[in-house]
Structure formats: structure tokens, C-alpha cells
C-alpha positions in Angstrom: 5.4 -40.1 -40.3 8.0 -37.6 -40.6 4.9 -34.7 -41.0 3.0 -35.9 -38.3 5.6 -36.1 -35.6 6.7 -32.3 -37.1 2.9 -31.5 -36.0 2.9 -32.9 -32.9 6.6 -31.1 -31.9 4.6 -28.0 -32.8 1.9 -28.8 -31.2 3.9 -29.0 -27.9 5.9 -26.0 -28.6 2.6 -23.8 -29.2 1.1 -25.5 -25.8 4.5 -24.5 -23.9 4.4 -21.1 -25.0 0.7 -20.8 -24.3 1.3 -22.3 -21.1 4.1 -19.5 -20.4 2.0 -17.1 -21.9 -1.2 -17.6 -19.3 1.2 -17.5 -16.9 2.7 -14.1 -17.8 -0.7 -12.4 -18.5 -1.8 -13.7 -14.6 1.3 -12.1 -12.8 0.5 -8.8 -14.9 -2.2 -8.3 -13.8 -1.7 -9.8 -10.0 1.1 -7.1 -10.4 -1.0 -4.4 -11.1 -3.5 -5.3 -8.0 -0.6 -5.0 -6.1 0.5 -2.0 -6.8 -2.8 -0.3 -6.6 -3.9 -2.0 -3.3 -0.6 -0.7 -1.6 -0.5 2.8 -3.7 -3.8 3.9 -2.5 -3.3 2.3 1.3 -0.2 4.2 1.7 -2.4 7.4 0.0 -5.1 7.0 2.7 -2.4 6.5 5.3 -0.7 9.7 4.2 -4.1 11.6 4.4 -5.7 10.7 7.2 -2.2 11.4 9.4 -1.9 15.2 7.3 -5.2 15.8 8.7 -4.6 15.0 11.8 -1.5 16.8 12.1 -3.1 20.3 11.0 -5.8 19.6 13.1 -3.6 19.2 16.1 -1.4 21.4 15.2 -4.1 24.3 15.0 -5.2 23.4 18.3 -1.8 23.3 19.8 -0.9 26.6 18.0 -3.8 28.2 19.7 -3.4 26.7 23.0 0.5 27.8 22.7 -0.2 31.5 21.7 -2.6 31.6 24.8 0.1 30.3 27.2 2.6 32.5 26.1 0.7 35.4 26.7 -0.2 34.3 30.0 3.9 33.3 30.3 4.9 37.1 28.9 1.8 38.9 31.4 3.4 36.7 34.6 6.9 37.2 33.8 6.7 41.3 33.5 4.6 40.8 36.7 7.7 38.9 38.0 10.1 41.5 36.7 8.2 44.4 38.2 8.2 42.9 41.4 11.2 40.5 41.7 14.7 41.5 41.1 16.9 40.5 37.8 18.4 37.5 39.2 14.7 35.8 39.1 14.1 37.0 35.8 17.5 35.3 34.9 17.0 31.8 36.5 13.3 31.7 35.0 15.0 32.2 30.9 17.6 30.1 31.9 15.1 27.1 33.1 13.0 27.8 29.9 16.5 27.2 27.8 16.8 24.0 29.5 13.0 23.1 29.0 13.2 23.5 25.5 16.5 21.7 24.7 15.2 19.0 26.8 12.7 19.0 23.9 14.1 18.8 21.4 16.2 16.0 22.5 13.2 14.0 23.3 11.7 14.8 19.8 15.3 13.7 18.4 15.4 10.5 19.8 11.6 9.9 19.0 12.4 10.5 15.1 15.6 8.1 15.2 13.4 5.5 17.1 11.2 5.1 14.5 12.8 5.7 11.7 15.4 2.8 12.7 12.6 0.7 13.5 11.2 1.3 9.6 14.7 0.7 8.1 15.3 -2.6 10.2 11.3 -3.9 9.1 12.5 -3.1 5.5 15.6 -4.9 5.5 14.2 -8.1 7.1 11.7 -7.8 4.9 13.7 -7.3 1.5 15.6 -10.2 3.3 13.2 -12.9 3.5 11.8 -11.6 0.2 15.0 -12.8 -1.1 15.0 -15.8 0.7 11.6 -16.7 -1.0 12.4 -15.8 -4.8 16.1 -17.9 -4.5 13.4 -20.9 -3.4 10.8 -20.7 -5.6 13.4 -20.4 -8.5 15.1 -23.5 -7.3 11.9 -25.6 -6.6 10.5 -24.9 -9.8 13.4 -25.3 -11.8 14.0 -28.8 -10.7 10.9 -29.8 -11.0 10.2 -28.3 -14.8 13.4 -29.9 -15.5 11.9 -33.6 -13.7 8.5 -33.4 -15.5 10.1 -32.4 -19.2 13.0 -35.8 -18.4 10.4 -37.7 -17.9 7.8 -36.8 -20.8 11.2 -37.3 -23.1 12.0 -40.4 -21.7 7.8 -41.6 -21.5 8.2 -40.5 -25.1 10.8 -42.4 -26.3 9.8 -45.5 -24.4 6.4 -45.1 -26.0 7.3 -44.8 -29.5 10.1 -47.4 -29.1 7.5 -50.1 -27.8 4.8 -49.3 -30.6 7.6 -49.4 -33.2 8.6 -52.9 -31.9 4.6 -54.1 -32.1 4.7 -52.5 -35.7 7.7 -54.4 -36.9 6.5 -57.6 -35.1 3.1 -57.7 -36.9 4.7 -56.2 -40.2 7.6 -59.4 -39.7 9.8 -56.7 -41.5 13.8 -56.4 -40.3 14.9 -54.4 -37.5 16.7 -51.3 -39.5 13.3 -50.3 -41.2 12.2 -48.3 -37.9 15.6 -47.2 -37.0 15.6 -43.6 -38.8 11.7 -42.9 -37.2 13.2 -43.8 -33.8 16.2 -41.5 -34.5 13.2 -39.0 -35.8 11.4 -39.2 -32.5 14.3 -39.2 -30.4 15.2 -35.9 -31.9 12.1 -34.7 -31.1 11.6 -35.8 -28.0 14.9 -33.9 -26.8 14.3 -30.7 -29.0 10.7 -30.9 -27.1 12.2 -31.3 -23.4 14.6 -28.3 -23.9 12.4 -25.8 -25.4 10.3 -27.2 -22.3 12.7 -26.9 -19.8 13.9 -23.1 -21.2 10.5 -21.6 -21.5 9.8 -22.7 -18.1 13.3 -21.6 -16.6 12.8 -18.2 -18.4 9.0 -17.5 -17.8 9.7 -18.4 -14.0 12.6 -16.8 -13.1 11.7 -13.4 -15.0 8.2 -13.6 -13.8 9.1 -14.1 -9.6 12.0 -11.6 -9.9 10.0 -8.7 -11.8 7.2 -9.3 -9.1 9.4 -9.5 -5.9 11.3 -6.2 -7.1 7.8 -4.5 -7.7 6.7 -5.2 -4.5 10.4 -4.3 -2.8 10.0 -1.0 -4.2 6.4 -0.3 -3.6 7.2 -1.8 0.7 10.5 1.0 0.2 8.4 4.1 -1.4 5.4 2.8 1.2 8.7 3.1 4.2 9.7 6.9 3.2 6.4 8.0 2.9 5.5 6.9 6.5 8.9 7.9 7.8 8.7 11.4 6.5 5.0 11.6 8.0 5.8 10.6 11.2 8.7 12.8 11.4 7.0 15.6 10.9 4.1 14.6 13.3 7.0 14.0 15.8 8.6 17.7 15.0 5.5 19.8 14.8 3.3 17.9 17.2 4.7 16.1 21.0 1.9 13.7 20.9 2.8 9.8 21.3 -0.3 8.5 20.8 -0.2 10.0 17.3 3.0 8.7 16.9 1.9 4.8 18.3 -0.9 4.9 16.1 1.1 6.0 13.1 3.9 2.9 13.7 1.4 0.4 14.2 -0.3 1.1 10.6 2.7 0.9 8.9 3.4 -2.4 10.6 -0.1 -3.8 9.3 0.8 -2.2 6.1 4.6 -4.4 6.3 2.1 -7.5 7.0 -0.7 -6.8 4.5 2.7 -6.4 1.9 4.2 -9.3 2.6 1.1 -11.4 2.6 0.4 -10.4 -0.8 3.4 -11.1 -2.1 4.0 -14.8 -0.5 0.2 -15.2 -2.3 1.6 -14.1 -5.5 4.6 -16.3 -5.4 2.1 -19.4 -4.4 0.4 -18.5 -6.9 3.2 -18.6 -9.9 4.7 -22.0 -8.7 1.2 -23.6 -8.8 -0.2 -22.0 -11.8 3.5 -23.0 -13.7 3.3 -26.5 -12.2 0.0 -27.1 -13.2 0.5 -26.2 -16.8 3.5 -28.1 -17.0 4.2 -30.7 -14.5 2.0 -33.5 -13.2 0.2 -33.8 -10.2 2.6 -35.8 -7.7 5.0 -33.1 -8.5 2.2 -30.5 -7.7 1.8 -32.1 -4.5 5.3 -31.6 -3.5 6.4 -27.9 -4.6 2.6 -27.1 -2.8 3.9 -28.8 0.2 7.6 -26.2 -0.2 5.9 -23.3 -0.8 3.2 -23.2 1.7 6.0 -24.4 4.5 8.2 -21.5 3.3 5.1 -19.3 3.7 4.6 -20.1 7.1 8.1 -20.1 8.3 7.9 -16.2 6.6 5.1 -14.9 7.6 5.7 -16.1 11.4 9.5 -14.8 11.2 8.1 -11.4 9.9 5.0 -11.3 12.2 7.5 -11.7 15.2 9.8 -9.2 14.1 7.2 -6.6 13.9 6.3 -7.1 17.5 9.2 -7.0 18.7 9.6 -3.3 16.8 6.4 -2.3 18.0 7.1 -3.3 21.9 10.6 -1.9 21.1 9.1 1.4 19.6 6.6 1.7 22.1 9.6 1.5 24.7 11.6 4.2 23.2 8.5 6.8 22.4 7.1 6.5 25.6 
């Protein structure tokens, strides 16, 4: 009896640290999408604006070359005819013209590059918000399901000893060192349960949500430093709309995928481990956590973009 039960504590073990193993394997490689969806978004992104920024900016080069030499031909016209004071008032309003600009380009480049830091901390935020749930949810309910297999356990094997000892009419001491036996095992079995799935959880949903808080914050500067130089060499706001609302859908195709691949942990670690009311119930959490983020997130990026939109125009 002793050997067999040694077997079956193995058995369990191995299963556990298959289980934790699948599990590990699967966020791998949904890590890996991850980072090559958003890798070459934010690649296209950076491309198509580069090219549109040294197509503009040749255009607006030659267009500017051609007014300043219709500017320099008017202005010796001016001088040759007019006296200096006219000459003076004209250099002086062109001074005032171009500070003007460069104001206006100023506060175009803070606008937006507020509006990227503020969408990154709300996001890093919530993202937070998510992990410190998920890690909670399925703690308590790994630690539920592996109490209640120890104690379905013990309950079992203390019912079929009692049949045993009735049909054997033996004395009650002869299955007291098995049931001491299986209680070990049972309790050896719930906390290598309850650690691997504590450890394989908590590890797994931090590595991802740090992954994907980096790739949103290298996905942020990259934008940022395109759009400030579309602001600085080209004065075009629909360049500068268009730009803002891609990294917006970028923010929301980023924070999709990562609610997915948190759903995806709880249910795949449940599944292997916990039973199906329990399933039920952390399925329930998790999707009403994905809601409530994805509606808080979706309204804050609105209210950027109207915001934005405000300020650039």
C-alpha cells in the first residue's frame, strides 16, 4: 500500500508540473506574438510617417525656396522705391511671424507628447490593476481546489478503510498507520499543488504584463519622437491628427492583447487545475475586469484625442 500511494503522490506531482509546464510553454509563445505583432505595427507606423514627412518636406522645401525668392525680388523692389523705415517695419513683422511659429510648433509638440505620457500612465495603471487581480483570483482559487482535493482525499480513503476493516472484522488500529500514510500525502500533494500554481501564475502574468509595458513604452517614444519631428519640420495638422490617432488604436490594439493574454492564463491554469464551478466564477472576474478596462481605457483615449485635437488645431 505504502508503494502504491508513493505512485499515485508522483503521479500527481508529474501532472502538476505538466500542468504548469503547458501553461508556461503557452504564454511563451503568446509572448512572442505579442511582441512581434506590436514590433512590426510600430515599424510600419514609423515608415509610413518618414515617408511622408520627406515627401512633404520636399514639397514644402521647394514651395519655400520659391517664395523667398519672390519675398527677396519684392523687398529690393520695396527698398528701391520706399524709404528704410518700410524696409524696417517689413523685417520686424517677419521676426514676429516667425516667433509666432515657433511658439505654435512648441505648444503642438508639448500637446502631444503629454497626451502620450498621460495614455501611458493610465495604461501602465490599469495594467497593474489587472495583474494585482488576476494574482489574487487565482491564488484563492488554486488554494480552494488543492483544500478540497486533500480533504476529498482524506474523506475517501478514510471511508474505504472503514468498509475494509468492517468486512475484514479486524480492530481499529490496523488501518491507523495507512490513514497517517495518506494523510501525509494528501497534504504533501495540496502544497506542492498550491506552490506550483502560486509560482507558475504569478511569474507567468508578471513577466507578460512587464513585456507588454515595455513594448506600449518603446511603441510611446517612437511615436513621440516621429511626431515631433513632423511637428518641427513640417506645420501640417492633419499629419499630426492622423499620426495621434494611430497611436491611439495602437494603445487599444495593446491593451486588448494583453487583457486576452491574461484571460487566457487564468483559464488555461484553472482548467488544469481547478474544477469547473470554480472556472465558472474566476471566468465571470476576469471578463468583468476586462470590460470595466477596456471601457475606462477606450474613454480616456477619446478624451486625449478631442483634447489633442483641441490644442493642435
Amino acid at each position: 500500500p505504502q508503494r502504491r500511494q508513493k505512485k499515485k503522490k508522483k503521479t500527481k506531482v508529474l501532472a502538476v508540473a505538466a500542468a504548469a509546464a503547458v501553461v508556461v510553454v503557452v504564454i511563451l509563445i503568446l509572448v512572442v506574438v505579442v511582441v512581434v505583432v506590436a514590433a512590426a505595427v510600430a515599424v510600419v507606423v514609423v515608415v509610413v510617417v518618414v515617408a511622408v514627412v520627406v515627401v512633404v518636406s520636399s514639397s514644402s522645401s521647394s514651395s519655400s525656396s520659391s517664395s523667398s525668392s519672390s519675398s527677396s525680388s519684392s523687398s529690393s523692389s520695396i527698398s528701391s522705391s520706399n524709404p528704410l523705415k518700410i524696409t524696417q517695419e517689413t523685417s520686424n513683422r517677419s521676426l514676429n511671424d516667425r516667433n509666432d511659429d515657433k511658439r505654435k510648433k512648441k505648444t503642438k509638440v508639448l500637446a502631444v507628447a503629454a497626451a502620450a505620457v498621460v495614455v501611458v500612465v493610465i495604461i501602465v495603471l490599469l495594467l497593474v490593476v489587472v495583474v494585482v487581480v488576476v494574482v489574487v483570483v487565482s491564488i484563492s482559487s488554486s488554494s480552494n481546489s488543492c483544500n478540497s482535493s486533500s480533504s476529498s482525499s482524506s474523506s475517501s480513503s478514510g471511508s474505504s478503510k472503514r468498509r475494509s476493516s468492517v468486512s475484514r472484522n479486524s480492530s481499529s488500529s490496523s488501518g491507523s498507520p495507512s490513514s497517517r500514510s495518506s494523510t501525509g500525502s494528501s497534504s504533501s500533494i495540496t502544497s506542492v499543488c498550491s506552490t506550483v500554481v502560486v509560482v507558475v501564475v504569478v511569474v507567468v502574468v508578471v513577466v507578460v504584463e512587464a513585456v507588454v509595458v515595455v513594448i506600449v513604452v518603446v511603441v510611446v517614444v517612437v511615436v513621440v519622437v516621429v511626431v515631433v519631428v513632423v511637428v518641427v519640420v513640417i506645420n501640417v495638422v492633419v499629419v499630426v491628427v492622423v499620426v495621434v490617432v494611430v497611436v491611439l488604436v495602437l494603445f487599444i490594439v495593446v491593451v486588448v492583447v494583453v487583457v486576452a493574454v491574461v484571460v487566457v492564463i487564468v483559464v488555461v491554469v484553472v482548467v488544469v487545475v481547478v474544477e469547473a464551478v470554480v472556472v465558472i466564477n474566476v471566468v465571470v472576474v476576469v471578463v468583468v475586469v476586462v470590460v470595466v478596462v477596456v471601457v475606462v481605457v477606450v474613454v480616456v483615449l477619446v478624451v486625449v484625442v478631442v483634447v489633442v485635437k483641441d490644442v493642435i488645431t
